[in-house]
Phi, psi and omega in degrees: 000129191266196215244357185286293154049119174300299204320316169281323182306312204247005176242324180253337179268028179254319190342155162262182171216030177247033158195139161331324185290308192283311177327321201288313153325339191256290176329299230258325174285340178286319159278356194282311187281345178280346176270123164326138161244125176287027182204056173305289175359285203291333187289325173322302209282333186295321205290308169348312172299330186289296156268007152303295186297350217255320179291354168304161181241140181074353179234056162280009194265324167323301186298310194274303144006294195280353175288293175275023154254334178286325165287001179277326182299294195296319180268039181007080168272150194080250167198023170265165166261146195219119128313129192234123168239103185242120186269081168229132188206133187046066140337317191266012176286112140349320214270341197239008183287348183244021161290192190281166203276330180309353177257339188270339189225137156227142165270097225266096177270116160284129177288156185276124178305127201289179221258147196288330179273353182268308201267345173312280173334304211289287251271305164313287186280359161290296183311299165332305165324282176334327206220357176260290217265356175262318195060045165235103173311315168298305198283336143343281157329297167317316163324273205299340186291321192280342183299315191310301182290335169285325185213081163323313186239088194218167226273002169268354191327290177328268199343321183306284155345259165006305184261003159233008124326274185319327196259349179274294197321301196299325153293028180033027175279088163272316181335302204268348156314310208261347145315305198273331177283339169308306202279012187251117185299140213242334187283312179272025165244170169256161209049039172320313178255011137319277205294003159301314174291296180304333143308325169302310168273322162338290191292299166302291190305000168210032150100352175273084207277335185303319186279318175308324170317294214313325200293292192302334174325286199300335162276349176285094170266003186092326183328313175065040154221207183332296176305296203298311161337294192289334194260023122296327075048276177269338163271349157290284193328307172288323149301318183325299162300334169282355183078002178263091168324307207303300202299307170303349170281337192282317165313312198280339166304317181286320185299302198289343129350296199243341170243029165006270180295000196297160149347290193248012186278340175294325197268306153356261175302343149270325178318312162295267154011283210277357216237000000 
């Protein structure tokens, strides 16, 4: 705000200074006006209003009080909401125009209403609390139900997901997992081929073997670890049931290869054995 400003023309460089209360007042418009505001508009009609009241006769410590909180309110200075509480009464008595301004103004720093990805985390990482270090899944789950209904769309969503995949596995709820993994684009998450490979055996486990291939297909990158192991492993299996001899000797031959010592390398090699 430049210094041409109604707010500075007809308020700070006016201010009287002859009691503690209008300095402070003089003060607090002076800061008010050195802060951007994200509404010049509304500081206009105050100040206008402001000087409308300037022409009243007998309340000037009232005028200005009430002057220097709305513009300190309105220009969120510091990034605080600031309260101007001005305790004035008979004004117009002699006896009290000097009183001390600590009785008459007090300036109220309100803590700032925390920030919307700020209450997200805390709600996200209580439920995370829940279900890595207590391993209690359920109360996870009551968490994660309320980040949903506050925030549908909110910027932890994924994460979110993610932790409530994890607390249905640990209950062992694959039914309401693979609900949620049906309906979830897999590219947009982290551990996308994780959750690929685990969609896959979901899906193979209740007969959609045609869609398990595809899932597990999509986790063999070459990598020669874990993930890749099951989802050879689960795309052998699924052909199998699906009638591709061929394709399933070929999935369990790369395993008993590449995993020697592997998981599924026992079950592998009867599997080759019986075929």
């Amino acid at each position: 705000m430049n210094d041409s400003s109604p707010i500075h023309e007809h308020w700070s460089d006016r201010v009287p200074t002859s009691s503690p209360l209008e300095q402070r007042a003089g003060d607090l418009m002076r800061q008010a006006a050195m802060v951007p505001t994200s509404d010049p508009a509304l500081l206009s009609r105050v100040a206008d209003r402001l000087q409308g009241w300037s022409k009243r006769q007998g309340i000037p410590r009232l005028r200005l009080a009430l002057a220097a909180g709305m513009l300190v309110a309105v220009s969120g200075a510091v990034g605080a909401t600031v309260l101007l509480r001005g305790r004035v009464s008979r004004l117009t008595t002699p006896s009290q125009t000097a009183a001390p301004a600590s009785h008459s103004v007090r300036v109220l720093a309100v803590e700032p209403a925390p920030s919307r990805i700020a209450e997200e985390s805390r709600l996200l990482t209580a439920a995370l609390q829940l279900l890595r270090q207590q391993h209690d899944a359920r109360s996870a789950l009551s968490a994660l139900d309320e980040y949903s209904q506050r925030f549908p769309n909110g910027t932890l969503a994924r994460e979110a997901t993610l932790a409530r995949i994890d607390a249905l596995l640990e209950l062992d709820d694959r039914v309401h997992a693979l609900e949620i993994l049906d309906r979830t684009q897999l590219t947009e998450l982290p551990r996308a081929r994780e959750l690929a490979v685990l969609r896959g055996e979901l899906r193979g486990a209740v007969g959609r073997c045609n869609q398990a291939v595809a899932d597990l297909g999509s986790a063999l990158d070459g990598s020669g670890d874990a993930l890749e192991e099951r989802a050879l492993w689960g795309r052998a299996s699924c052909r199998s049931r699906l009638g591709d001899s061929a394709g399933a000797r070929s999935d369990l031959g790369q395993m008993i290869s590449r995993f020697p010592q592997g998981n599924f390398a026992s079950k592998a090699r009867q599997a080759l054995r019986g075929r």
